[in-house]
C-alpha positions as CSV (number, residue, x, y, z in Angstrom):
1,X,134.5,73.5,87.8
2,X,131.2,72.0,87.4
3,X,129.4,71.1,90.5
4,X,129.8,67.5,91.5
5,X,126.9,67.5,94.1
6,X,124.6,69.0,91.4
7,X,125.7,65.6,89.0
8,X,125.2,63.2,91.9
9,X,122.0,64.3,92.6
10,X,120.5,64.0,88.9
11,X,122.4,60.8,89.3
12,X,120.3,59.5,92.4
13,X,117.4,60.3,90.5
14,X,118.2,58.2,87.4
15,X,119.1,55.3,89.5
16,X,115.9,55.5,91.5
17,X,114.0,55.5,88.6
18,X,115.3,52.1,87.2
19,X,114.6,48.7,88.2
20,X,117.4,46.9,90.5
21,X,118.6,43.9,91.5
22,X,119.2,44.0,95.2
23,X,122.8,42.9,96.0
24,X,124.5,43.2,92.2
25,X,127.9,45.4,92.3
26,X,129.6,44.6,89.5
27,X,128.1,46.6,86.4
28,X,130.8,45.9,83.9
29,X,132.2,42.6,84.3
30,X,128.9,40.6,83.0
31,X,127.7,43.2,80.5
32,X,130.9,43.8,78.5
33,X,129.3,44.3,75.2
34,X,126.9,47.2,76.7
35,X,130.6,48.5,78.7
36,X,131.7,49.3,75.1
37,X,129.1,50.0,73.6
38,X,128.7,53.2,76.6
39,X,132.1,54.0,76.1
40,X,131.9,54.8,72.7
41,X,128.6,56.6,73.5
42,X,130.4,59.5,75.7
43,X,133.4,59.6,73.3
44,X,132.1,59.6,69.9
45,X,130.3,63.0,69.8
46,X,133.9,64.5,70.6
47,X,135.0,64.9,67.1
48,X,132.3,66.3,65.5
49,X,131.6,69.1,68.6
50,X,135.3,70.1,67.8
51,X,134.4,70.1,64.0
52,X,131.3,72.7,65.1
53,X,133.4,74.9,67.4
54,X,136.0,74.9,65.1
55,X,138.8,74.3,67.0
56,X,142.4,74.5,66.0
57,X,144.5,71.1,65.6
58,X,146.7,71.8,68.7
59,X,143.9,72.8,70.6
60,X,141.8,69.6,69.5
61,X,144.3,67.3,70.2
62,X,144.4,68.4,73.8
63,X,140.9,67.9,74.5
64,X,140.9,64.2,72.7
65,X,144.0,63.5,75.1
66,X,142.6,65.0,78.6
67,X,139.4,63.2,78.0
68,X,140.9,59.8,77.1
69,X,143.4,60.2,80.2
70,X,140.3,60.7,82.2
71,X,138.9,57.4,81.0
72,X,141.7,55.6,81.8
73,X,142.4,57.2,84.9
74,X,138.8,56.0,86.0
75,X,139.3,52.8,84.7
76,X,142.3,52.2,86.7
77,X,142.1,53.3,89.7
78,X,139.1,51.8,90.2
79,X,140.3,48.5,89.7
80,X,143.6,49.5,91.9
81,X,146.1,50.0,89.4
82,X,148.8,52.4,89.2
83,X,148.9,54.7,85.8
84,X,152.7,55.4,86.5
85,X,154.4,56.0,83.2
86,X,150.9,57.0,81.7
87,X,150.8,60.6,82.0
88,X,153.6,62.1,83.7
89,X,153.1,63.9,87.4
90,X,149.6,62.7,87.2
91,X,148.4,60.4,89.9
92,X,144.3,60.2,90.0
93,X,142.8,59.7,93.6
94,X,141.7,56.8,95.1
95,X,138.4,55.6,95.7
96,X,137.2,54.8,99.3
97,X,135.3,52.0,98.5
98,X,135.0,49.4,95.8
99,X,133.9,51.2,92.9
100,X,132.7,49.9,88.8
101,X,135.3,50.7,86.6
102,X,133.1,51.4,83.3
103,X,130.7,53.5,85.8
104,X,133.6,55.7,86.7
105,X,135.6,55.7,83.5
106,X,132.6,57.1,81.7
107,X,132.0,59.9,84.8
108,X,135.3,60.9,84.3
109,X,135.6,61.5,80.8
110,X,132.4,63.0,80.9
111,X,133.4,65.1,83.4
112,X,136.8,66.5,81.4
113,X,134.6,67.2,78.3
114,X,132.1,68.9,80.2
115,X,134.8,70.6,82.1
116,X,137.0,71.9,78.7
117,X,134.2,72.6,76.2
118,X,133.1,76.2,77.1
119,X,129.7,76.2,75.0
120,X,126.4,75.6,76.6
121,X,125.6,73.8,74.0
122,X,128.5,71.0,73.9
123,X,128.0,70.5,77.5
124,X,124.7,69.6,77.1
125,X,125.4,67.0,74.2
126,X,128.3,65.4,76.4
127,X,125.5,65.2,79.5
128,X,123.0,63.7,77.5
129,X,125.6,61.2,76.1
130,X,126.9,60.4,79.6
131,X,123.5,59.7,81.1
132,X,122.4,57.6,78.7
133,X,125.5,55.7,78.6
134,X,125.1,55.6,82.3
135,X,121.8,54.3,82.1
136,X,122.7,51.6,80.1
137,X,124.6,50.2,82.8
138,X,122.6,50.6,85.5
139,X,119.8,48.7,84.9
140,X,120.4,46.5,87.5
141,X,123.2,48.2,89.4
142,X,122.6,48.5,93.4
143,X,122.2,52.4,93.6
144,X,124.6,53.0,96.0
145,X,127.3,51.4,94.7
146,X,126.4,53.1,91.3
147,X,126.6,56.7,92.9
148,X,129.8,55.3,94.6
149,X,131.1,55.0,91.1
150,X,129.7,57.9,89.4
151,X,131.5,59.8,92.8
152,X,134.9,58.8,92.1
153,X,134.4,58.8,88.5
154,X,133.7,62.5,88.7
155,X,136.7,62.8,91.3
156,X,139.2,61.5,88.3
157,X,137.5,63.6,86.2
158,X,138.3,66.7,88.1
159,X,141.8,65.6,88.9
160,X,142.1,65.5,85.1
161,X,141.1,69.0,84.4
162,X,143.6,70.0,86.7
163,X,146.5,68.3,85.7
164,X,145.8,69.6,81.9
165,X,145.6,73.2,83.5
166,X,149.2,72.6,84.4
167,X,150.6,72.2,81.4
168,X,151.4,75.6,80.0
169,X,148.2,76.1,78.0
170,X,147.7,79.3,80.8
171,X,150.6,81.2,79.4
172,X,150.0,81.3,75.4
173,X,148.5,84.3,75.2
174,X,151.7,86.0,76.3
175,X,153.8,84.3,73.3
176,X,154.8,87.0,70.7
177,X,154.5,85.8,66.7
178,X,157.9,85.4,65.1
179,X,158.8,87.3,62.4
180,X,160.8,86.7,59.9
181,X,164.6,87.8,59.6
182,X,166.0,86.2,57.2
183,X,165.8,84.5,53.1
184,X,164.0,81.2,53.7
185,X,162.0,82.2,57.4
186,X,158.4,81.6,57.1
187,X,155.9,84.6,56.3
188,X,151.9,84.4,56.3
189,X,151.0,83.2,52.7
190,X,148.4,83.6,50.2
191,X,145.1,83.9,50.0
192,X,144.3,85.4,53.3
193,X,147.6,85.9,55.0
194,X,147.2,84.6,58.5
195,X,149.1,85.2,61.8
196,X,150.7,82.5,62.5
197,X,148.7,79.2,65.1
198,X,150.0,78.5,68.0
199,X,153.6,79.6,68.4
200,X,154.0,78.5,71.6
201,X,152.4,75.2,71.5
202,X,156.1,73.4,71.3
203,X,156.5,74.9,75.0
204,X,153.5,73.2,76.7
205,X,154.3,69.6,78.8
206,X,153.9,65.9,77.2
207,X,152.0,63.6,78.9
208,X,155.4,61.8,78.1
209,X,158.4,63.6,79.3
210,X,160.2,61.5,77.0
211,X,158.6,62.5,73.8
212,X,160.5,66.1,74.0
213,X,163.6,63.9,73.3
214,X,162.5,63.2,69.7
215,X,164.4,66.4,67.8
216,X,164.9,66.5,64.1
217,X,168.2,68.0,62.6
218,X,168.5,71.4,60.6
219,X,166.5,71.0,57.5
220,X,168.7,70.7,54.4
221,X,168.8,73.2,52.0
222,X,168.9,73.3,48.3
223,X,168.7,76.2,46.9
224,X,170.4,79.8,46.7
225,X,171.0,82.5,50.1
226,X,168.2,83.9,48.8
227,X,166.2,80.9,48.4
228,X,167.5,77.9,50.6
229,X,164.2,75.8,49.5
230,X,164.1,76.2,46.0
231,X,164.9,72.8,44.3
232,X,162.3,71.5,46.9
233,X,159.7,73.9,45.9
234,X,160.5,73.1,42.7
235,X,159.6,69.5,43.2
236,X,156.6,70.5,44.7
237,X,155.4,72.2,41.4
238,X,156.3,69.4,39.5
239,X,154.0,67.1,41.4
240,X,151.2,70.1,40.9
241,X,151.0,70.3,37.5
242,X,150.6,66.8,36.8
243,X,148.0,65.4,40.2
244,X,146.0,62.8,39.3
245,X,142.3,62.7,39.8
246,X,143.1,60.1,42.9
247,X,145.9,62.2,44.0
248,X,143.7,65.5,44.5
249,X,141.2,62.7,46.1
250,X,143.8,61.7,48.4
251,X,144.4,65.4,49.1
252,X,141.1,66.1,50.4
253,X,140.2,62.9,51.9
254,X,143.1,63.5,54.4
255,X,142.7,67.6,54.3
256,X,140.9,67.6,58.0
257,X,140.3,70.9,57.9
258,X,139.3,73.1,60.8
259,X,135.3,73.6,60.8
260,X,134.8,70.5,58.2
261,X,136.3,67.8,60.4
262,X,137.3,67.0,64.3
263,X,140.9,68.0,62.6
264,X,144.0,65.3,62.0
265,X,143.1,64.1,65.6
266,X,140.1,63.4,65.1
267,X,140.4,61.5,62.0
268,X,142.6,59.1,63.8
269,X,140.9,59.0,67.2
270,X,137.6,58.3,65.5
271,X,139.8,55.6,63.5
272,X,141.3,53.9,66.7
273,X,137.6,53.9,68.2
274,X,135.8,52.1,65.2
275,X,138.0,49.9,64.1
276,X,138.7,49.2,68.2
277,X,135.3,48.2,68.6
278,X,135.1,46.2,64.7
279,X,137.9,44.1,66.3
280,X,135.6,43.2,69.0
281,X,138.0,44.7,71.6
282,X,136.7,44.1,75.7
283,X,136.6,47.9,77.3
284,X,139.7,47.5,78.7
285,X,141.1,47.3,75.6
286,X,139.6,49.7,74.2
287,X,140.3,52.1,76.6
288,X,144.1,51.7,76.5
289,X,143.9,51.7,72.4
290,X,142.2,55.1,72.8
291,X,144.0,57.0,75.4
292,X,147.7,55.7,73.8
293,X,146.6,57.0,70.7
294,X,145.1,59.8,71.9
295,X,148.1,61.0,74.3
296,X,150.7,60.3,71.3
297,X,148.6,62.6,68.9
298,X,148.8,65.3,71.8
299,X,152.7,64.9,72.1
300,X,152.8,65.0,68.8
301,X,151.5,67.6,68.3
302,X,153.6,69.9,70.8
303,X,157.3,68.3,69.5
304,X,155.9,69.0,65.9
305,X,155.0,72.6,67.1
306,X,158.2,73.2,69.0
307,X,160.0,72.2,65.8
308,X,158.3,74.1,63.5
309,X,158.8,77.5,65.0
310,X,162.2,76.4,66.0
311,X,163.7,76.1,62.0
312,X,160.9,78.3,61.2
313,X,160.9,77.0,56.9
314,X,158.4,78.9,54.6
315,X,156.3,76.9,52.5
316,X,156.3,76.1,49.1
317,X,153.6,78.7,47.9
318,X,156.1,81.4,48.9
319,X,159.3,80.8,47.5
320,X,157.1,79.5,43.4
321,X,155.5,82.7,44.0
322,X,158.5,84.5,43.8
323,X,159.0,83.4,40.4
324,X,155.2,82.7,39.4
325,X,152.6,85.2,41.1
326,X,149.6,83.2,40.2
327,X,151.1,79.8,41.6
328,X,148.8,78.3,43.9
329,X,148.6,75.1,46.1
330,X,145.8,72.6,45.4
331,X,144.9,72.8,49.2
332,X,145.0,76.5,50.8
333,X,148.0,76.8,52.8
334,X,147.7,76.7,56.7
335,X,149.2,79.6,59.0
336,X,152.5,77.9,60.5
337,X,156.0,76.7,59.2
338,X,156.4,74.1,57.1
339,X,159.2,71.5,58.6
340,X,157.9,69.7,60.0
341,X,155.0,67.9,58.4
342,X,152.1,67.9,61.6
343,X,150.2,65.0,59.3
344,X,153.2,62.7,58.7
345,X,154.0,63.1,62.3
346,X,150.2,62.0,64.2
347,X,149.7,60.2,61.6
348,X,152.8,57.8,61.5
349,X,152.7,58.1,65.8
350,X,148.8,57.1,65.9
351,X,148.9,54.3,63.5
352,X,152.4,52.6,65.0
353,X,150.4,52.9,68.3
354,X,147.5,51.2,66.8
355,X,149.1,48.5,64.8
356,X,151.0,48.1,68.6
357,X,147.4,46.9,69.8
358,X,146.1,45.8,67.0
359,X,148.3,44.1,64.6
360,X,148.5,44.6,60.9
361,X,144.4,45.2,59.8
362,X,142.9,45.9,57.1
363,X,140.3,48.8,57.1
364,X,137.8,50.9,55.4
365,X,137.7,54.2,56.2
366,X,134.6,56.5,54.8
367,X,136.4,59.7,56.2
368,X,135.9,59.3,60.2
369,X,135.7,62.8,61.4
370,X,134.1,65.0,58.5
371,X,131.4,66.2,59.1
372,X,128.4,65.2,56.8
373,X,128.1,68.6,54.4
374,X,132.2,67.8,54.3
375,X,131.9,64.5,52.8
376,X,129.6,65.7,50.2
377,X,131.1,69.1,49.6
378,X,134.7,67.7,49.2
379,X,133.5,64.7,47.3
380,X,135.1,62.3,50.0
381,X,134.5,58.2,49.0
382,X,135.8,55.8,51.1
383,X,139.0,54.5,51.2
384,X,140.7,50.8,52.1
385,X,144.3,50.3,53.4
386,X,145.4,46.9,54.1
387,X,146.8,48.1,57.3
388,X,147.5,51.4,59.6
389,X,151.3,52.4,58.5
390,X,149.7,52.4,54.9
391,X,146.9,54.8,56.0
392,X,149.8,56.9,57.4
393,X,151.5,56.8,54.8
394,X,148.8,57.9,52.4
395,X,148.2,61.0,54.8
396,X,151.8,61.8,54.6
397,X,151.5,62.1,50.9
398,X,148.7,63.8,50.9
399,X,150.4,67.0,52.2
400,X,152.6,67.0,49.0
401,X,149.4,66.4,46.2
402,X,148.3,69.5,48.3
403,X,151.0,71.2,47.5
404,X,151.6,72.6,51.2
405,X,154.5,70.7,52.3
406,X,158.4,70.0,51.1
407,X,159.5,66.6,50.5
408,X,161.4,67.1,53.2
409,X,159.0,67.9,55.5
410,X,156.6,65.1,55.3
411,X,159.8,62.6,55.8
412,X,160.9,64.6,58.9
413,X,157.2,64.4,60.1
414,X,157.3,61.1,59.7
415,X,160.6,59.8,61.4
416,X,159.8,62.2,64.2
417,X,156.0,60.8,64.8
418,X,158.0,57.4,64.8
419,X,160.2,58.2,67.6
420,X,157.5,59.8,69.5
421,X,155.0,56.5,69.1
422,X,157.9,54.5,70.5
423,X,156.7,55.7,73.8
424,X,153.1,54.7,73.9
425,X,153.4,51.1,72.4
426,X,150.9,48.9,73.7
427,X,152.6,47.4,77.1
């Protein structure tokens, strides 16, 4: 745990260094414009330090969940409100005095990235976001009631860190890779044969206990004993041999790859956050839009996990090798069973979320996400959807121009991310 007195102090300097206005407490409520634009300061380096760690999906999602919880934790309870039905088992403390809630919002999330990056370096780049967008709102803050606010903030931020420590994460390591038993089980694939990601994931907690109810049925088969997925393979194949140039563009643009982008999650939390602020959203709005997305990506994530290792369905690579050695996908195959779709399912959950808050918008999107040398290196242009459940739907597809996913799989992914989104729509 980082050390809160060590903050406060560098804190107390900052604030004695700018100008003040003897008497002013509220920070946020006259200056809403700078409230966003601070939030978005501390949050929008997430994605692209995950990009550079090169973090796995499961993983990332996580982190863009624990830090969004800890904005709206510090958002809340500093205006008195309860977060029941927000993150279950998680109640944030209360502060002792009257405190800002954009000062302590952005202390708290600050204070989970800080806390659940281990690099030197990312800690640093979330510091240096923090105090500037600190700084930017306490130009003429009373100090006091500033380091009040940064206090509790950092108090939320702490209560955050260990809630998430709760939540199974501790216990991975000791899951044992599955292994195959049986025609039609998943088996590393081709070119470089990973173990599989995260088996365990589908054991950690939601923040929703609700989302573990969304279950999908067995996935049909369609083929011989020896080949239950053949005639969807086979469909697979016929989509590969005759992509489109837009289709393998689609492919890529929605690819999220580990090490070239802030992964799936990130694509759509760096979504929700621009197009958040393009619809001129107050920070309370924005800050619900971002932790509902967020936390649905996160559940997501762990039902979509605890399915796959559940059915356990190879992917399509494997069974048109059998019958073609030199078969390959136009996307390189990612280490974990195919049903379901992980795309389909964030995707479809984060945009019903956002069209929840939002409406029906339309959007361009230039990749949000990739990292620079990804948008050149992939060839990524931007794309427009006239509104979020056609983005998702675009991602879903994406999986099968990649050749990487069933039919099947990407519908699944899809009517479970649906089921799963019910539960954060915007209250």
């Amino acid at each position: 745990m980082l050390k809160k007195w060590a903050l406060l102090a560098a804190f107390s300097v900052l604030c004695t260094a700018l100008p003040v206005t003897p008497g002013t407490a509220a920070v946020a409520s006259a200056t809403d414009g700078v409230a966003v634009y601070s939030i978005v300061r501390v949050l929008e380096e997430l994605s692209a330090r995950i990009a550079r760690d090169r973090l796995s999906a499961p993983r990332s999602s996580r982190l863009y969940a624990a830090t969004a919880l800890g904005l709206l934790a510090g958002w809340s309870s500093a205006r008195g409100e309860t977060l029941a039905g927000v993150a279950d088992g998680f109640v944030p403390p209360v502060p002792a005095t009257e405190v800002d809630p954009t000062l302590a919002a952005i202390a708290a999330a600050a204070t989970v990235e800080r806390s659940l990056f281990g690099l030197t370096a990312d800690r640093s780049t979330f510091a240096s976001a923090r105090d500037g967008a600190l700084a930017a709102l306490t130009l003429e803050a009373d100090p006091a009631f500033a380091k009040g606010s940064v206090s509790h903030g950092i108090d939320v931020g702490e209560a955050v860190v260990k809630y998430v420590a709760t939540d199974g994460t501790a216990d991975l390591k000791s899951v044992k890779p599955p292994v195959a038993s049986k025609p039609g089980e998943w088996v590393p694939t081709p070119p470089n044969f990973q173990p599989p990601i995260e088996p365990g994931w589908g054991t950690l907690r939601t923040f929703r206990a609700a989302s573990v109810d969304c279950v999908l049925p067995a996935p049909p088969t369609d083929g011989t004993s020896e080949s239950p997925y053949e005639a969807q393979a086979n469909e697979v194949a016929d989509i590969a041999k005759s992509l489109t140039d837009e289709q393998e563009a689609i492919a890529r643009f929605w690819d999220d790859g580990r090490g070239r982008t802030g992964t799936p999650s990130g694509h759509w939390f760096v979504l929700a956050l621009e197009v958040g602020r393009e619809a001129g959203l107050d920070a309370e709005a924005l800050i619900h839009l971002i932790a509902d997305t967020s936390m649905v990506m996160a559940d997501a994530f762990i039902v979509v996990w605890r399915e796959k290792y559940k059915w356990m369905v190879e992917r399509p690579i494997t069974v048109l090798q059998r019958s073609d050695a030199t078969w390959a996908s136009y996307l390189v195959t990612p280490a974990f069973p195919e049903y379901p779709s992980g795309h389909s399912a964030i995707s479809r959950a984060a945009a019903d979320v956002l069209t929840s808050h939002l409406g029906e918008r339309s959007f361009t999107d230039p990749g949000w996400g990739m990292t620079g040398p990804s948008r050149a290196d992939f060839e990524i242009t931007p794309r427009t959807f006239d509104s979020f459940s056609a983005a998702a739907a675009e991602a879903s597809a994406s999986r099968l121009y990649a050749g990487i996913h069933f039919p099947m799989g990407v519908e699944a992914g899809s009517r479970l991310g649906a089921c799963i989104g019910k539960g954060f729509a915007a209250r």
